[in-house]
C-alpha positions as a Python dict, from the first residue, in 0.01 Angstrom:
ca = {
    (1, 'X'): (0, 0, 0),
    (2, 'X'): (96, -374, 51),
    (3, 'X'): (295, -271, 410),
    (4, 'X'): (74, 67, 524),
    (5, 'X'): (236, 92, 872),
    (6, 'X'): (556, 165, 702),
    (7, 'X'): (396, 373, 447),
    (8, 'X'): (219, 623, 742),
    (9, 'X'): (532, 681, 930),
    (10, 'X'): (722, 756, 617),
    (11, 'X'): (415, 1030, 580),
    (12, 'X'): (404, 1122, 870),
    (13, 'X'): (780, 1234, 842),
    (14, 'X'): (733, 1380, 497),
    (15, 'X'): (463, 1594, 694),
    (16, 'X'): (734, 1669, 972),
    (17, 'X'): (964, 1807, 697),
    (18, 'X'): (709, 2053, 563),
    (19, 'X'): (523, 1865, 257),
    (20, 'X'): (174, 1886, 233),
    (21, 'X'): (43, 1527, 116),
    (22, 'X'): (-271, 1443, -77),
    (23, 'X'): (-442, 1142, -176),
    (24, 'X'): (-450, 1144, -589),
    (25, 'X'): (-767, 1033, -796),
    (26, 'X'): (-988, 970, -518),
    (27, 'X'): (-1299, 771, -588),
    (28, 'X'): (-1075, 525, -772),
    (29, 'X'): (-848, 202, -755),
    (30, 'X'): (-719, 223, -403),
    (31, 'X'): (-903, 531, -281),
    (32, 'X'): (-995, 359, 58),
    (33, 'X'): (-1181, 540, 347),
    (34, 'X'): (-946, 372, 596),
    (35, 'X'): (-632, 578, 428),
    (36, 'X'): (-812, 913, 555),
    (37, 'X'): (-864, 809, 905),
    (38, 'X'): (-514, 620, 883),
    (39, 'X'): (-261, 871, 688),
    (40, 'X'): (-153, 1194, 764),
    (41, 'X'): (-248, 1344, 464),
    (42, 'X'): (-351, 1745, 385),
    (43, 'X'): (-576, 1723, 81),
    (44, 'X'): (-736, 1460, -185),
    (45, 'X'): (-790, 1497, -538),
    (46, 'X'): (-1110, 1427, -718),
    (47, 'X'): (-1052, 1218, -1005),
    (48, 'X'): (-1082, 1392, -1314),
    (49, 'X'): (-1308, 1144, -1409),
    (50, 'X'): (-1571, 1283, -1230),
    (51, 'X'): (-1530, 1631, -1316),
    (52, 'X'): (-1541, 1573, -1671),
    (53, 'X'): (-1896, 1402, -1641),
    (54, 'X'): (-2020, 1729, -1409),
    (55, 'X'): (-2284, 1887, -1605),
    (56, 'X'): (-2611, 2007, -1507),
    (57, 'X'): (-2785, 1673, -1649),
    (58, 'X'): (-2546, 1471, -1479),
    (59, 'X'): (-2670, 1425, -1134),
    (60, 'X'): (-2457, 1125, -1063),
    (61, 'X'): (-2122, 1308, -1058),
    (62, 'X'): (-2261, 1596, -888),
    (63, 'X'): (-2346, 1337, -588),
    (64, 'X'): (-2033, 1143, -654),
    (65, 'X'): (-1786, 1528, -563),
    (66, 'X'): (-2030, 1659, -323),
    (67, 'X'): (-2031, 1343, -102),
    (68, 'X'): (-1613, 1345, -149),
    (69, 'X'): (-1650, 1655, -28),
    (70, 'X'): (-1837, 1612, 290),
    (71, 'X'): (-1600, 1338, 342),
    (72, 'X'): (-1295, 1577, 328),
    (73, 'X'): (-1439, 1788, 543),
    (74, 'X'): (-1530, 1612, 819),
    (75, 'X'): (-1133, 1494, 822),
    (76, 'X'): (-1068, 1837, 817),
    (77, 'X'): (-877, 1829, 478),
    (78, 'X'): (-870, 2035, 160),
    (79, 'X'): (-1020, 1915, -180),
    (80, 'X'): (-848, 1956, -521),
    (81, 'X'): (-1032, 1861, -819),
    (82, 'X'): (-842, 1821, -1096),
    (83, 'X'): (-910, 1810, -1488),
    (84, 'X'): (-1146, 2146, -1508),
    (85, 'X'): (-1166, 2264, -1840),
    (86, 'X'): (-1519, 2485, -1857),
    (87, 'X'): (-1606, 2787, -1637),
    (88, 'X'): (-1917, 2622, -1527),
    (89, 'X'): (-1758, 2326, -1460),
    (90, 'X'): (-1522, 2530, -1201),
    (91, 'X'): (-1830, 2763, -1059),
    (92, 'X'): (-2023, 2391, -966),
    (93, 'X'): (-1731, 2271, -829),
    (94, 'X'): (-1647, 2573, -607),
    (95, 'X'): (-2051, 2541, -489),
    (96, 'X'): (-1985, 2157, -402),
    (97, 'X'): (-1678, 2283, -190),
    (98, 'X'): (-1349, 2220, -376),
    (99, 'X'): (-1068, 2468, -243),
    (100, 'X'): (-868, 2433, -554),
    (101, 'X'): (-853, 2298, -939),
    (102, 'X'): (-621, 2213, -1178),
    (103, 'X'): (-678, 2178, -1544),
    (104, 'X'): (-727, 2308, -1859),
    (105, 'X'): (-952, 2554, -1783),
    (106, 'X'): (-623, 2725, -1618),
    (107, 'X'): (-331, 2592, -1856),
    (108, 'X'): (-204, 2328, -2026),
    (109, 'X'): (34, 2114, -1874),
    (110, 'X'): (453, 2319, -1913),
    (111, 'X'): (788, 2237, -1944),
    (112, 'X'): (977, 2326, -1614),
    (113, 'X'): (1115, 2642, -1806),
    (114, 'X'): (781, 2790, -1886),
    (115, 'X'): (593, 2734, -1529),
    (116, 'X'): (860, 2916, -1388),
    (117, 'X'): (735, 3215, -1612),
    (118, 'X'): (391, 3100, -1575),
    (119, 'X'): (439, 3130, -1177),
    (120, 'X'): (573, 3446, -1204),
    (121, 'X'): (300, 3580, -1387),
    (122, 'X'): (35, 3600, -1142),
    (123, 'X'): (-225, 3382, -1360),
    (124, 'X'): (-276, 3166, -1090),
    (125, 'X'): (-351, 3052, -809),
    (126, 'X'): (-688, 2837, -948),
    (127, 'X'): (-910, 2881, -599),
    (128, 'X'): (-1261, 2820, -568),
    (129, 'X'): (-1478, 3077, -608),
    (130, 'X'): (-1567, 3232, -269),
    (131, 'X'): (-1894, 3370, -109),
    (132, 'X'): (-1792, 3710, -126),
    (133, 'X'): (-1623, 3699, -507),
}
């Protein structure tokens, strides 16, 4: 991030060949509100940090994803969260307005070999819940 000029235009033509681009652990280390209004990115990623803390008794983390999440939105991007490894921690998080999830909860991490088969299995894709589900 030390020269960002040249870092947006090389997004921005990563974006003109077709790749979606996300911001990674957001809420941490370099996770600056400038980069959303700057870059021409698609989607961030919650930290896992904070979904590992979400729990009913944990109102600090629940603020922490829903306020990322009105964030996102109002850039008009999608939210990932990663790290979800309960079913209630993926219910809150589809409530707070996370599009997608990664984690546990869905598989461990795979050699290239078996995510292939894992693909092709139709186990996936790990969406939020949605109003009418």
């Amino acid at each position: 991030m030390k020269d960002a000029e040249k870092n947006i235009e090389m997004v921005k033509q990563l974006r003109n060949g077709g790749l979606r681009v996300s911001i990674d652990d957001f809420g941490t280390r370099y996770s600056s509100l400038n980069y959303l209004r700057r870059f021409p990115i698609n989607s961030i990623k919650i930290d896992q940090s904070f979904v590992r803390d979400l729990n009913a008794d944990n109102s600090s983390s629940t603020s922490i994803i829903h306020a990322i999440a009105c964030i996102a939105r109002s850039f008009g991007l999608r939210i990932l969260a990663e790290g979800v490894e309960s079913q209630a921690q993926k219910e809150l998080l589809g409530i707070l307005g996370c599009d997608d999830m990664q984690g546990f909860l869905f598989s461990p991490p795979l050699p290239a070999d078996e995510f292939e088969s894992f693909l092709g299995s139709g186990a996936f894709p790990a969406r939020a819940p949605t109003p009418e589900s």
